[in-house]
C-alpha positions as CSV (number, residue, x, y, z in Angstrom):
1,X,11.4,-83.8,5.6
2,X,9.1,-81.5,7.5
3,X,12.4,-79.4,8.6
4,X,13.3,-78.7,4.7
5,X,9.5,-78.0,4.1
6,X,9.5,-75.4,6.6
7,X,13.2,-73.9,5.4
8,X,12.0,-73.7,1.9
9,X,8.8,-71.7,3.3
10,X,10.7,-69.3,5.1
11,X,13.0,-68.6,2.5
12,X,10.5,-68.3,0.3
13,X,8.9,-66.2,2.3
14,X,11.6,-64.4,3.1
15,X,12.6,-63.7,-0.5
16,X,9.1,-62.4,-1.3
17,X,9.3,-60.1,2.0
18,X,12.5,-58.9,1.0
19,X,11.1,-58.3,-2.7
20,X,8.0,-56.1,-1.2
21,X,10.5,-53.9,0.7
22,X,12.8,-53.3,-2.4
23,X,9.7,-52.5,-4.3
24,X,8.5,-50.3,-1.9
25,X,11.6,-48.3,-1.1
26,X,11.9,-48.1,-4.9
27,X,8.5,-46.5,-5.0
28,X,9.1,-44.2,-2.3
29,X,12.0,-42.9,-4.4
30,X,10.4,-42.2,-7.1
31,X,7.7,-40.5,-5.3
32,X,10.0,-38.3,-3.6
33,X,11.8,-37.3,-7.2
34,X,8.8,-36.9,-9.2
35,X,7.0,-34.5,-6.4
36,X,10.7,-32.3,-6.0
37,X,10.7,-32.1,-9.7
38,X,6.9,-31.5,-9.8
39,X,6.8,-28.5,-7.3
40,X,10.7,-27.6,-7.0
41,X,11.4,-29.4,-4.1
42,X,13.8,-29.3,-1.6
43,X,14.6,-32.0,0.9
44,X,11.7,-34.5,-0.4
45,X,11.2,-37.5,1.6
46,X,8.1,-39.9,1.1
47,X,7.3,-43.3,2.8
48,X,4.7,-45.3,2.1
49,X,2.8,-46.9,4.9
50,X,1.5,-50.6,5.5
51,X,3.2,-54.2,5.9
52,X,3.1,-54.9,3.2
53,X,3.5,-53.4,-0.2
54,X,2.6,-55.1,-3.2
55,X,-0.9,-56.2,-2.0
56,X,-1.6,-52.4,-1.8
57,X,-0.9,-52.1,-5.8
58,X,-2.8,-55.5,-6.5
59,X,-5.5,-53.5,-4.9
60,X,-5.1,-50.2,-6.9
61,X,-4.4,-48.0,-4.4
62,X,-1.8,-47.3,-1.8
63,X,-3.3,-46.9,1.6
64,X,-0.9,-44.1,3.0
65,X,2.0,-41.9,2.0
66,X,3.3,-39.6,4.2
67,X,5.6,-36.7,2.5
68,X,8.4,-34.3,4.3
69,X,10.0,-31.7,2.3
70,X,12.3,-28.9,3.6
71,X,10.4,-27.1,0.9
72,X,7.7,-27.0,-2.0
73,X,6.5,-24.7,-4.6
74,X,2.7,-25.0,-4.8
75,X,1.2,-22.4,-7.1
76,X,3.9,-20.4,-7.6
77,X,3.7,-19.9,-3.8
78,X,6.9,-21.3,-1.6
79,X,6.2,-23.3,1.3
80,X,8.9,-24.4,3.9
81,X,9.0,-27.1,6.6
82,X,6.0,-29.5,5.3
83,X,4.4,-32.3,6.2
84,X,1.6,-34.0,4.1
85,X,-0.1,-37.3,4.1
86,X,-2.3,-38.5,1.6
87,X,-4.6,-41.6,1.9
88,X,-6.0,-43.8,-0.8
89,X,-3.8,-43.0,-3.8
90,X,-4.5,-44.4,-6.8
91,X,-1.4,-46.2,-8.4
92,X,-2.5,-45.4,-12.2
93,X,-2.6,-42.2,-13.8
94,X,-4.5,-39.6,-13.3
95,X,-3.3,-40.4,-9.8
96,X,-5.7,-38.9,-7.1
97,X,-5.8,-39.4,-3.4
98,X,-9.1,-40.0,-1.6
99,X,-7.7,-37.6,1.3
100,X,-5.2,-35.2,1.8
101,X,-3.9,-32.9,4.4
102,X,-0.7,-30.6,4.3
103,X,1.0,-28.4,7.1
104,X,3.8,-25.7,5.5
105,X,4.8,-22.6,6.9
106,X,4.0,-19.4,4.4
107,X,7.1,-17.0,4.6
108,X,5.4,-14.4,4.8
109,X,6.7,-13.2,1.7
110,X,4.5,-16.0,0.2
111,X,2.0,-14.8,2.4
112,X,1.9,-11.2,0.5
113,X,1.7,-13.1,-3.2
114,X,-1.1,-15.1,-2.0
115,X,-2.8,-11.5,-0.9
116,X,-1.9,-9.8,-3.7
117,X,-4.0,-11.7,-6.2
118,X,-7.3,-10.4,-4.5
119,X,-8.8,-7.9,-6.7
120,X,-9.2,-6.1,-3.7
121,X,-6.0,-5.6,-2.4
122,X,-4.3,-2.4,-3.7
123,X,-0.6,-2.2,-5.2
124,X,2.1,-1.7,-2.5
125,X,0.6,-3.5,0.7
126,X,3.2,-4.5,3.1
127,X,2.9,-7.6,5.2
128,X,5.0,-8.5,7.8
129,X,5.2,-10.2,11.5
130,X,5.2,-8.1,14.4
131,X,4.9,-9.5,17.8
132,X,3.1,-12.6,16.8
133,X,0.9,-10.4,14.1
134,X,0.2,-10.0,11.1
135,X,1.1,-6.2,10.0
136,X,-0.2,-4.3,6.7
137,X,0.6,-1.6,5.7
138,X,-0.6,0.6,2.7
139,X,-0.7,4.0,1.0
140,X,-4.3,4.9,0.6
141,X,-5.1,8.3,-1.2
142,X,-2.0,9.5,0.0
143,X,-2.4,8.5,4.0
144,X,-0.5,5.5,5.3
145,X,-3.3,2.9,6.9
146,X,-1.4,0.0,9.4
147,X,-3.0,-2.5,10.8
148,X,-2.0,-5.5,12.9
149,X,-4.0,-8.9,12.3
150,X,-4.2,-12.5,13.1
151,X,-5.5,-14.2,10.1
152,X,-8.4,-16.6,11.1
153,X,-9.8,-19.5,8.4
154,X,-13.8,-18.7,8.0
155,X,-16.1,-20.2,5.1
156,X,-12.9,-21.5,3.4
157,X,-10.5,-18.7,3.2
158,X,-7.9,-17.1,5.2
159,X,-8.9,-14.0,6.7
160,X,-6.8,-11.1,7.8
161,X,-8.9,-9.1,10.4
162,X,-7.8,-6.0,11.8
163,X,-7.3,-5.5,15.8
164,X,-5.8,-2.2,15.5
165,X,-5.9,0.1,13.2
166,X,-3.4,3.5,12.3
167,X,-4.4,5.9,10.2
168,X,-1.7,8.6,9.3
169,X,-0.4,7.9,12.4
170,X,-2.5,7.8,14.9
171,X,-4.5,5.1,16.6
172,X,-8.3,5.1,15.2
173,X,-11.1,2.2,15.5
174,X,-12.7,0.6,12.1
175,X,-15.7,2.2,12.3
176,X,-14.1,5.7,12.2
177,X,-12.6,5.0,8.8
178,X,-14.0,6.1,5.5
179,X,-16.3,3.6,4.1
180,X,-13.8,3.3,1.3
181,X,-10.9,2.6,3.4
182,X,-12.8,0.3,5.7
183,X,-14.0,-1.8,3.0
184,X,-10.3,-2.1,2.2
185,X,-9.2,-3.6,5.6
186,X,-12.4,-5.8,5.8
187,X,-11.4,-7.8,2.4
188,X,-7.7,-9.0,3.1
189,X,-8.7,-12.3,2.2
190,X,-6.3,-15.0,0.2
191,X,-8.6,-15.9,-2.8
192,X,-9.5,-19.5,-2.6
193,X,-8.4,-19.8,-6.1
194,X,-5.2,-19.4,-5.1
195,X,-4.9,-22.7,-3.7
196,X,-4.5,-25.9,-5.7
197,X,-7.5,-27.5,-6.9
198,X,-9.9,-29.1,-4.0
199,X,-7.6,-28.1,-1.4
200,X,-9.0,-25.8,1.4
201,X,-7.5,-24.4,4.4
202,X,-8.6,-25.8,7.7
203,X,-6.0,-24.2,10.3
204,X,-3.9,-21.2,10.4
205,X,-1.7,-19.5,13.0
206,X,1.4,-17.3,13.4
207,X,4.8,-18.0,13.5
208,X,7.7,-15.6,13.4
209,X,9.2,-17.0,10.4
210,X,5.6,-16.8,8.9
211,X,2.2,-18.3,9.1
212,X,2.2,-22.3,10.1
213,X,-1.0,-23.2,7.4
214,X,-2.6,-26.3,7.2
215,X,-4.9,-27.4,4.2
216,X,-7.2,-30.2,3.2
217,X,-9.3,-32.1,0.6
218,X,-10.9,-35.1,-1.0
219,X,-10.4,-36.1,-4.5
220,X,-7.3,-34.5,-4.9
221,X,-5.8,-34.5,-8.2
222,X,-2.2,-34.8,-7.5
223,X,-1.2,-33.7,-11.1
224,X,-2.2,-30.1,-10.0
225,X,-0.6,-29.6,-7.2
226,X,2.5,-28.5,-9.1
């Protein structure tokens, strides 16, 4: 008697097990489908984290889902290779996650679109990698200014600061420019309203196929990502 008890309870068991998995890869699916329709993605894979599934949407929220896409379309802006794992995620609309944190490289195409919506930046800069840098260039009252950076992240944005300079040419330090032209260099920032809502960048270096960015935030609306 005690031997049938304990089949039944493993089957049982095993049934409900099975049930949580189905569920859960189900999920994951449609996670992955909504989020390549959402930003126009490429390559979407999701996987939710955790045991066990169903007790994490009893609960309301599902503890950890960790994304990789071979691309994404945030903002109008492309990103390639990403990673991104968001914690506490609500399971009813509006869905928000308590935590997030996403790694993408910016082509540095992307890059120059990101730029190029700072009021500050004049028409026809030219971004490129050089060397492990950052390179600008730009037609300023009729003189070519180049510059080589490595863009830093400082009070929330993404900095490009010069370490050389060109002007017409010729090698020249910041503080020989024209106030006008120096002002210019100092504000190649990305705009923080570039970025989705209540997502900041938090690391930033170079790569050759672009910059490697990683951005964070709390409360994250997941609706606006898109």
């Amino acid at each position: 008697m005690w031997l049938g008890t304990g089949l039944v309870l493993l089957l049982v068991l095993g049934v409900g097990y099975g049930l949580d998995r189905w569920t859960a890869h189900r999920t994951e699916s449609s996670i992955a489908d909504e989020l390549a329709s959402a930003t126009q993605g490429k390559g979407v894979r999701a996987d939710v984290s955790g045991l066990l599934f169903l007790p994490q949407v009893a609960g309301g929220s599902l503890d950890q889902i960790d994304v990789q896409a071979d691309s994404l379309t945030l903002q109008d802006v492309q990103i390639t290779d990403v990673t991104a794992t968001a914690h506490q995620v609500s399971v009813d609309a509006p869905r928000t996650a308590g935590r997030v944190s996403v790694t993408g490289t910016l082509p540095i195409e992307s890059l120059q679109t990101l730029v190029s919506r700072s009021d500050a930046v004049p028409e026809g800069l030219q971004l490129s990698v050089v060397d492990g840098h950052v390179a600008a260039q730009v037609e300023v009252f009729g003189t070519t200014v180049a510059a080589t950076a490595d863009p830093a992240v400082h009070d929330g944005e993404i900095q490009l600061r010069p370490n050389s300079l060109q002007l017409g040419g010729s090698e020249v330090e910041l503080e020989d420019l024209p106030s006008s032209v120096r002002h210019l260099v100092e504000e190649l920032t990305v705009p923080v309203d570039a970025l989705p809502e209540h997502l900041a960048p938090a690391a930033i270096s170079v790569r050759q196929e672009g910059i490697r960015l990683t951005v964070t935030g709390n409360d994250v609306p997941l609706d606006a990502l898109g």
